[in-house]
N, CA, C and O atoms as CSV, one atom per row, in Angstrom:
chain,resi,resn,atom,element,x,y,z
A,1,UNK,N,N,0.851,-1.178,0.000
A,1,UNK,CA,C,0.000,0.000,0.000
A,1,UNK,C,C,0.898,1.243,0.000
A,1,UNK,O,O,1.704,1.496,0.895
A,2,UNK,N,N,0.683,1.994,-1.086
A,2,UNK,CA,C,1.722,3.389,-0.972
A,2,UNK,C,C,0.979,4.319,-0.229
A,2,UNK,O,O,-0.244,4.181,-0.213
A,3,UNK,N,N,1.681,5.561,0.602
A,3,UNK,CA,C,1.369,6.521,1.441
A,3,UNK,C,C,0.233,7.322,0.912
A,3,UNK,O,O,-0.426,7.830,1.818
A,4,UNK,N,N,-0.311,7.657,-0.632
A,4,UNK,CA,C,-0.999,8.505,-1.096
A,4,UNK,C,C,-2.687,7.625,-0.849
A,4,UNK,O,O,-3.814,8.100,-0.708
A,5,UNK,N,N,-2.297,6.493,-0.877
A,5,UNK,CA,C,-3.627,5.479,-0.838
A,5,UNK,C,C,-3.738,5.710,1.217
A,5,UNK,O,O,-4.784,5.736,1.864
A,6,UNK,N,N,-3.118,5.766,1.457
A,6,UNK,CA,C,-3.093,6.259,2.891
A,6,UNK,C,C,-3.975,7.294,3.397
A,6,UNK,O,O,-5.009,7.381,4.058
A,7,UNK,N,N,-2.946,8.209,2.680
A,7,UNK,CA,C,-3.499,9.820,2.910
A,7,UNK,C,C,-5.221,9.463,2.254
A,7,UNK,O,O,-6.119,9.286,3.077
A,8,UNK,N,N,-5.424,9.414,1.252
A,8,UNK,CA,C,-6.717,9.566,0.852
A,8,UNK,C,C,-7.949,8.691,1.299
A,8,UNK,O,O,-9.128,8.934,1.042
A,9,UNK,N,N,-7.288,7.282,2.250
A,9,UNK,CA,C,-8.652,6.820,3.134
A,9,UNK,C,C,-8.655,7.604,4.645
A,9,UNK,O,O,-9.505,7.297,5.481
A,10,UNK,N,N,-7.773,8.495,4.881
A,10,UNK,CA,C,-7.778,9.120,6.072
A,10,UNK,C,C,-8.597,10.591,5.440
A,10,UNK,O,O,-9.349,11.281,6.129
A,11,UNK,N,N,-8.334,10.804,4.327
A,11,UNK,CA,C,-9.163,12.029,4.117
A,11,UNK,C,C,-10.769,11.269,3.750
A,11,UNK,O,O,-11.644,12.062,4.098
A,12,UNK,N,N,-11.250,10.242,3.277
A,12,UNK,CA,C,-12.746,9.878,3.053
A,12,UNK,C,C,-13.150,9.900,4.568
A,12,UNK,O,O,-13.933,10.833,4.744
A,13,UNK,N,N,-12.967,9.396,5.413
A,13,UNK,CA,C,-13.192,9.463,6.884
A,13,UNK,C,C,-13.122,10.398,7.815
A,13,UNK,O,O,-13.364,10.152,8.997
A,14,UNK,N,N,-12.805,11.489,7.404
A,14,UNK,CA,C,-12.450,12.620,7.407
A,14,UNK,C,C,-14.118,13.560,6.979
A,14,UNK,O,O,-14.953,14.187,7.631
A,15,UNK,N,N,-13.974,13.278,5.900
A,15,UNK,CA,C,-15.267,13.976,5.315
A,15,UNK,C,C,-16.321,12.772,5.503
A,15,UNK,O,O,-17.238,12.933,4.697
A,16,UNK,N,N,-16.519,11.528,6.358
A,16,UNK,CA,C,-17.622,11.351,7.340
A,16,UNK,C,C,-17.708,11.616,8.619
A,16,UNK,O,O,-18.389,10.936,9.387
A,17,UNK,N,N,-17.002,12.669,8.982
A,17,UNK,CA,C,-16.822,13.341,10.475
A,17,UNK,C,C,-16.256,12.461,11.117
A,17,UNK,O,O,-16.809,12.404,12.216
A,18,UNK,N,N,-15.437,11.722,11.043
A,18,UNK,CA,C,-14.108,10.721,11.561
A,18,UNK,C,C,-13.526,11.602,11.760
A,18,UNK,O,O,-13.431,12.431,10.855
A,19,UNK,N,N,-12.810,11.859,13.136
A,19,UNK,CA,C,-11.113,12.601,13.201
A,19,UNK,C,C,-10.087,11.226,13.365
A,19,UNK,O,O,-10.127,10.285,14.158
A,20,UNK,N,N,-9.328,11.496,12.452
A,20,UNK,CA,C,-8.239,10.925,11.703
A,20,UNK,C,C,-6.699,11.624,12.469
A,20,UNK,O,O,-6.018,12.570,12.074
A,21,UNK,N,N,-6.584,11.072,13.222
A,21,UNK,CA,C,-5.038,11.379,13.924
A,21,UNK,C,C,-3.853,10.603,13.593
A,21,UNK,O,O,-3.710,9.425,13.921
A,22,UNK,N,N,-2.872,11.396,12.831
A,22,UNK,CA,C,-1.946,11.323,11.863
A,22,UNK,C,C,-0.381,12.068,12.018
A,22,UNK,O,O,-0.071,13.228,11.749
A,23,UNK,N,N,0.425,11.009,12.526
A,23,UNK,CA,C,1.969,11.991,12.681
A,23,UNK,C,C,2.949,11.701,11.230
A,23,UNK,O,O,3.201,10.644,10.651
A,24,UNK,N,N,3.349,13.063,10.949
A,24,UNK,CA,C,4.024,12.569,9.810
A,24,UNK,C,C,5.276,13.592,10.500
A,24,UNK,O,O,5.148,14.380,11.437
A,25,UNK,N,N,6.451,13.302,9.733
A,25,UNK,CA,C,7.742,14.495,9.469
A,25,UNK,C,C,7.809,15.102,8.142
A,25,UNK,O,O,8.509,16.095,7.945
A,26,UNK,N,N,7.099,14.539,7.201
A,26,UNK,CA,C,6.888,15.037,6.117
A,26,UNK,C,C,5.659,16.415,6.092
A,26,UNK,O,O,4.446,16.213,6.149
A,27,UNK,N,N,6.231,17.649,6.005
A,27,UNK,CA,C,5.566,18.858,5.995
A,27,UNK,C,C,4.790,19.012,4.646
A,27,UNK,O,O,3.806,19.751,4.688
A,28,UNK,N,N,5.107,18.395,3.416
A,28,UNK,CA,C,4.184,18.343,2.470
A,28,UNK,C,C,3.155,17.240,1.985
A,28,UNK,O,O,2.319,17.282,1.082
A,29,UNK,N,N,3.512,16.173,2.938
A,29,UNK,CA,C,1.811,15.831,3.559
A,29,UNK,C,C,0.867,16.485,4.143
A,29,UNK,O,O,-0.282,16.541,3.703
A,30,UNK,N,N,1.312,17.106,5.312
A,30,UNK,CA,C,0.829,17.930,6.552
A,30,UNK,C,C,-0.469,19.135,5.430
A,30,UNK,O,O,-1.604,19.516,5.717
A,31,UNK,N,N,0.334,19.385,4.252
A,31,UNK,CA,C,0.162,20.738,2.943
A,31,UNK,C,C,-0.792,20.594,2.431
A,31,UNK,O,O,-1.695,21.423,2.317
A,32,UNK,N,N,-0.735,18.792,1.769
A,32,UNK,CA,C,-1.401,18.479,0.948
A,32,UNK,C,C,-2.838,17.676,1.841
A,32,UNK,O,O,-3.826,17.523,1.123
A,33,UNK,N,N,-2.882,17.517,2.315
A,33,UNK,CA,C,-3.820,16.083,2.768
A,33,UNK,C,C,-4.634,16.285,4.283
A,33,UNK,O,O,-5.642,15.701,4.680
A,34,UNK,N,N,-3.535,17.671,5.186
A,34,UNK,CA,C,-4.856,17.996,6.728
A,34,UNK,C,C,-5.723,18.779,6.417
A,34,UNK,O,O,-5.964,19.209,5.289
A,35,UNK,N,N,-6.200,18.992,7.310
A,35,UNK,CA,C,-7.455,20.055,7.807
A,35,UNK,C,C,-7.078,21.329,8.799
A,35,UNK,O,O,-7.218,22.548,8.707
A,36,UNK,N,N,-6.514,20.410,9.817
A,36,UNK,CA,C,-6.112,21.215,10.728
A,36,UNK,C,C,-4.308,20.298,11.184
A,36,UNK,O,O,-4.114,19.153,10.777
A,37,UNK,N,N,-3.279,21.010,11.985
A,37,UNK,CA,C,-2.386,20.219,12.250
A,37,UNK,C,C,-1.841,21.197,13.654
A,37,UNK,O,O,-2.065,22.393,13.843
A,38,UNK,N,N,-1.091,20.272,14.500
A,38,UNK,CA,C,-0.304,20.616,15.592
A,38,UNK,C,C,1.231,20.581,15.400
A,38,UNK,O,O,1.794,19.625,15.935
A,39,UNK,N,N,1.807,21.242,14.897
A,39,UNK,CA,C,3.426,21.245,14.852
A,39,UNK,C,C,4.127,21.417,16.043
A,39,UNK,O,O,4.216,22.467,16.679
A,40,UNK,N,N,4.858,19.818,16.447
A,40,UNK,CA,C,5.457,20.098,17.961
A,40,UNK,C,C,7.489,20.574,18.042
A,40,UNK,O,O,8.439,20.242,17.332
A,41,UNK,N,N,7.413,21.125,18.806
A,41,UNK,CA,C,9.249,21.565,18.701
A,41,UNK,C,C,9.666,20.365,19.365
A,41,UNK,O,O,9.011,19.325,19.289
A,42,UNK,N,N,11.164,20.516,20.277
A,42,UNK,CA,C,11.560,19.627,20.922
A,42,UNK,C,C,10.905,19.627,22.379
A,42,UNK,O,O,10.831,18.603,23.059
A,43,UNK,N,N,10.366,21.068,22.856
A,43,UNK,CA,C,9.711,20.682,23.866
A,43,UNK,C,C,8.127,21.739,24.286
A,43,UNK,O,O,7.588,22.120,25.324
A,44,UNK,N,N,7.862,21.877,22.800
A,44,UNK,CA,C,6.448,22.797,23.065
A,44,UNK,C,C,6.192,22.865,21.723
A,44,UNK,O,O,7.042,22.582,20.878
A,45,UNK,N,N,4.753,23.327,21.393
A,45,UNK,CA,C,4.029,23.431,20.044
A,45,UNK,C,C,4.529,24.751,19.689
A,45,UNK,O,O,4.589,25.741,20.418
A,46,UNK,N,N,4.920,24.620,18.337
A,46,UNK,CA,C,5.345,25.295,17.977
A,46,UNK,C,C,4.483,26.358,16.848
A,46,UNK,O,O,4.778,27.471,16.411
A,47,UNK,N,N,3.309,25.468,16.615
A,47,UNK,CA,C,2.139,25.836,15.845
A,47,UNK,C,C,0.903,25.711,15.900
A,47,UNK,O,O,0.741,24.793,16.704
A,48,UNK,N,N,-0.454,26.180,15.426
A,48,UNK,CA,C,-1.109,24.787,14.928
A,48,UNK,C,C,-2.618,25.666,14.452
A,48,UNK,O,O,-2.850,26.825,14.794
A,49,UNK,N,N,-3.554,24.794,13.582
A,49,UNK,CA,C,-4.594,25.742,12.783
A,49,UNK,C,C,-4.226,25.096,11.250
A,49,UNK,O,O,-3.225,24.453,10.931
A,50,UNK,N,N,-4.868,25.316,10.790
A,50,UNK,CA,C,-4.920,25.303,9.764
A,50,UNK,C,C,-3.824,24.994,8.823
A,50,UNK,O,O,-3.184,26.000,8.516
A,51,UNK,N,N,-3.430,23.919,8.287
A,51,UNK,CA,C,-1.776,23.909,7.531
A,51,UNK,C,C,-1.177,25.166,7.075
A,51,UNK,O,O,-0.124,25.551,7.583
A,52,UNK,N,N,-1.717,25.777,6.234
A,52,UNK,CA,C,-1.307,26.645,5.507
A,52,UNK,C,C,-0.921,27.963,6.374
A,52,UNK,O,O,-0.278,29.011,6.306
A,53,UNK,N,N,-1.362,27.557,6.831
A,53,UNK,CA,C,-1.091,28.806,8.374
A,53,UNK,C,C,-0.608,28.608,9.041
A,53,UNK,O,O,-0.125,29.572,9.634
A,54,UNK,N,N,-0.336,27.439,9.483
A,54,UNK,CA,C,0.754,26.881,10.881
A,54,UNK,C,C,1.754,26.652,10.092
A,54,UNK,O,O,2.696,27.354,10.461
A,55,UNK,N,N,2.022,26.024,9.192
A,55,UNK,CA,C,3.262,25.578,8.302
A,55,UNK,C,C,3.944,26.627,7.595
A,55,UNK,O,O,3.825,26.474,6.380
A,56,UNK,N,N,4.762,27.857,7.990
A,56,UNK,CA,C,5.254,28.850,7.165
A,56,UNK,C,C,6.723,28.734,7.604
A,56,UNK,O,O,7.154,28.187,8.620
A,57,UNK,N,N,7.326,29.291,6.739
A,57,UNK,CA,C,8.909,29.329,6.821
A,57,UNK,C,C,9.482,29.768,8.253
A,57,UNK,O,O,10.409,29.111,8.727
A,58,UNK,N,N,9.048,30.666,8.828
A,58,UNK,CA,C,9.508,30.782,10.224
A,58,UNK,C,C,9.763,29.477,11.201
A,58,UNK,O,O,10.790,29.115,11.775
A,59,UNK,N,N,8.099,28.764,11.163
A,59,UNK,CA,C,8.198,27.618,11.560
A,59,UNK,C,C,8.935,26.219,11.017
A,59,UNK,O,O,9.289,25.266,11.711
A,60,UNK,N,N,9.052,26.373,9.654
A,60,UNK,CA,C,9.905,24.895,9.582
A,60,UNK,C,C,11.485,25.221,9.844
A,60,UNK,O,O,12.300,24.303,9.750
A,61,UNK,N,N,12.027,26.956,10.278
A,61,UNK,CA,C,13.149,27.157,10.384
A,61,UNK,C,C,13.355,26.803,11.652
A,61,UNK,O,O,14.407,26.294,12.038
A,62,UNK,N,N,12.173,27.097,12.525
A,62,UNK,CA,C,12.190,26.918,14.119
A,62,UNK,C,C,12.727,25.240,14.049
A,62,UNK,O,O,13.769,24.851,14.578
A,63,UNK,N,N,11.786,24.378,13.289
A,63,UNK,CA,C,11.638,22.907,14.108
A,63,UNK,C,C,13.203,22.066,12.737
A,63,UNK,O,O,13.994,21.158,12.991
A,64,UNK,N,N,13.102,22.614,11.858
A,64,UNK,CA,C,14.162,21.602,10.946
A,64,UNK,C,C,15.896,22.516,10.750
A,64,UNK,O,O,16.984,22.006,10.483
A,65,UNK,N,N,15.576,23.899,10.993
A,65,UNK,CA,C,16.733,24.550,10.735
A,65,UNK,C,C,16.860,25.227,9.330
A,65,UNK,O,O,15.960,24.713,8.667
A,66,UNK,N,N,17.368,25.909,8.736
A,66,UNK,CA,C,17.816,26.619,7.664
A,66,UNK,C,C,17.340,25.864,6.318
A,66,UNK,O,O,17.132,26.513,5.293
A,67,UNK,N,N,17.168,24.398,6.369
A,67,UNK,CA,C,17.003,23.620,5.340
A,67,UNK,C,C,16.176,23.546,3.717
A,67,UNK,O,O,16.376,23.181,2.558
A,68,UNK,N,N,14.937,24.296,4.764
A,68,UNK,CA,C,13.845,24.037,3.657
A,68,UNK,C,C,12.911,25.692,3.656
A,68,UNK,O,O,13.147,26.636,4.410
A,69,UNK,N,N,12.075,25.644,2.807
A,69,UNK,CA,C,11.119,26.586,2.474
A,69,UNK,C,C,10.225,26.406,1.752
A,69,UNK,O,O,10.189,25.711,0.736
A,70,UNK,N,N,9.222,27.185,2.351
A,70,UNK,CA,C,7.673,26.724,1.150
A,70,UNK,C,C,7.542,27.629,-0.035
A,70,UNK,O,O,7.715,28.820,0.225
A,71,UNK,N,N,7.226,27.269,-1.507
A,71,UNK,CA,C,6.973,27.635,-2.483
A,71,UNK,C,C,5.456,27.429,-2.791
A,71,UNK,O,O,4.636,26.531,-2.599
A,72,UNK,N,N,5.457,28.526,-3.291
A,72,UNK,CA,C,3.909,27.879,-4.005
A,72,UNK,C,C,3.517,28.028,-5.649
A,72,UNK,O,O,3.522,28.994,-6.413
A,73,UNK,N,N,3.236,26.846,-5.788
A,73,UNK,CA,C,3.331,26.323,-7.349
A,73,UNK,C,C,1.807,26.326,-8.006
A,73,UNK,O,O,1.073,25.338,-8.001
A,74,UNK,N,N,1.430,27.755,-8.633
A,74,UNK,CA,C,0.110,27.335,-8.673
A,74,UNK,C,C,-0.918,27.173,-7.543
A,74,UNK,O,O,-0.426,27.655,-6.523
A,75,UNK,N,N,-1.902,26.786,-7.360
A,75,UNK,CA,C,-2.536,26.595,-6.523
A,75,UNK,C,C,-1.783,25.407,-5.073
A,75,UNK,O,O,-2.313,25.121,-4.000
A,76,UNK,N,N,-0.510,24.988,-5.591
A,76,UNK,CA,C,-0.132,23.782,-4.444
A,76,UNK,C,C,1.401,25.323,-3.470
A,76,UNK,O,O,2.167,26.267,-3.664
A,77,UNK,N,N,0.774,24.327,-2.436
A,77,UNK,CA,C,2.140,24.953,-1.369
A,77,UNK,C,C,3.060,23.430,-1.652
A,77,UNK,O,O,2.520,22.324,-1.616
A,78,UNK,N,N,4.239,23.608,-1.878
A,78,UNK,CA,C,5.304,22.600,-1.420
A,78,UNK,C,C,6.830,23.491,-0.892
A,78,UNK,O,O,7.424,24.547,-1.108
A,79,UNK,N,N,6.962,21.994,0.087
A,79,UNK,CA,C,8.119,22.682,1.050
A,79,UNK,C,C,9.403,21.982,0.288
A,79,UNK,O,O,9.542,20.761,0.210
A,80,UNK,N,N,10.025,22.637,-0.085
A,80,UNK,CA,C,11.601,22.322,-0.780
A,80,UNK,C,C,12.763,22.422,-0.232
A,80,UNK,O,O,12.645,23.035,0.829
A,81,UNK,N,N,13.697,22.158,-0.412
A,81,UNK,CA,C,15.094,22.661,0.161
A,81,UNK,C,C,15.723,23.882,-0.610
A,81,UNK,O,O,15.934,24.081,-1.807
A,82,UNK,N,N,15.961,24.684,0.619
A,82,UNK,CA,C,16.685,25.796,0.521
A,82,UNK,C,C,17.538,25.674,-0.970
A,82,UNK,O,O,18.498,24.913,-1.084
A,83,UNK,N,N,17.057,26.514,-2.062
A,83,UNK,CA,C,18.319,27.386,-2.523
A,83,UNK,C,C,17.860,26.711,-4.046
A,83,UNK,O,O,18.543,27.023,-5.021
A,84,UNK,N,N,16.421,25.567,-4.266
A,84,UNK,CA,C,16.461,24.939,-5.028
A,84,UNK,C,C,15.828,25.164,-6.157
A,84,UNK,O,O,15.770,24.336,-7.066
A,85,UNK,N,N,15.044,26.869,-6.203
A,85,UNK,CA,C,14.665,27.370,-7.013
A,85,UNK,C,C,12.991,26.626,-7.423
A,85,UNK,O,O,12.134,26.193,-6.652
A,86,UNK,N,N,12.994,26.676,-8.323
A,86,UNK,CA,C,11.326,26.266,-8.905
A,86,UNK,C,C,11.786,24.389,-9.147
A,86,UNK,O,O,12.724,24.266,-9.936
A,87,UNK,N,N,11.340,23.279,-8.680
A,87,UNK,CA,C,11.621,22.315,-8.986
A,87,UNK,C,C,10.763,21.941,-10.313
A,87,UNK,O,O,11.286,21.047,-10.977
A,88,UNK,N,N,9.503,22.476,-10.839
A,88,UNK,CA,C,8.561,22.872,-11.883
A,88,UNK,C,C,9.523,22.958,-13.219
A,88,UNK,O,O,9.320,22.335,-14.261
A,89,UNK,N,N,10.655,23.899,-12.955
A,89,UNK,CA,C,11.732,24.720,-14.330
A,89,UNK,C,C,12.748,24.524,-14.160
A,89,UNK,O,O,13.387,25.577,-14.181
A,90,UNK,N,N,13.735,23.117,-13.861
A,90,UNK,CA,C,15.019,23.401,-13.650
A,90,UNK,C,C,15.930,24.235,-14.211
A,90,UNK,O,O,17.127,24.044,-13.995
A,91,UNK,N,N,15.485,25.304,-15.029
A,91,UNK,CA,C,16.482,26.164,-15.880
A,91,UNK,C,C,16.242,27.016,-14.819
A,91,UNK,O,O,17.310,27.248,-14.252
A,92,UNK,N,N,15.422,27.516,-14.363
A,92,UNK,CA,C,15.435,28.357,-13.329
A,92,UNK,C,C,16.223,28.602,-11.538
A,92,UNK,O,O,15.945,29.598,-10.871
């Protein structure tokens, strides 16, 4: 079973008023696939509401370090690594 077949029976259950409690480290799951999410540090929340709102560059600098940043491609948010430009245009 791959992770996307995952994500999407946790989202049908979801939309039958199931709460679906889900830990990932992957922040562009968290992007693509919650509703709402809790982002924890090493020893306190560091976020939480709505992905798109709890998940911003401040915060993945707080909990992962310098590494990564969110782009947004079109209608999608994805979180990339620092410095990697549009992954969409590699000429870019």
């Amino acid at each position: 079973m791959n992770f996307k077949r995952i994500w999407r029976i946790n989202k049908e259950f979801t939309k039958k008023g199931v709460t679906a409690l889900t830990c990932t480290h992957d922040p562009n799951h968290v992007l693509w696939f919650c509703d709402k999410t809790i982002v924890l540090g090493s020893d306190h929340i560091v976020a939480n509401g709505n992905p798109s709102n709890a998940l911003t560059n401040k915060t993945l600098n707080e909990i992962y370090g310098d590494v990564c940043n969110i782009k947004k491609f079109g209608d999608m948010q994805m979180v990339i690594p620092t410095g990697l430009g549009d992954p969409t245009n590699p000429a870019k």
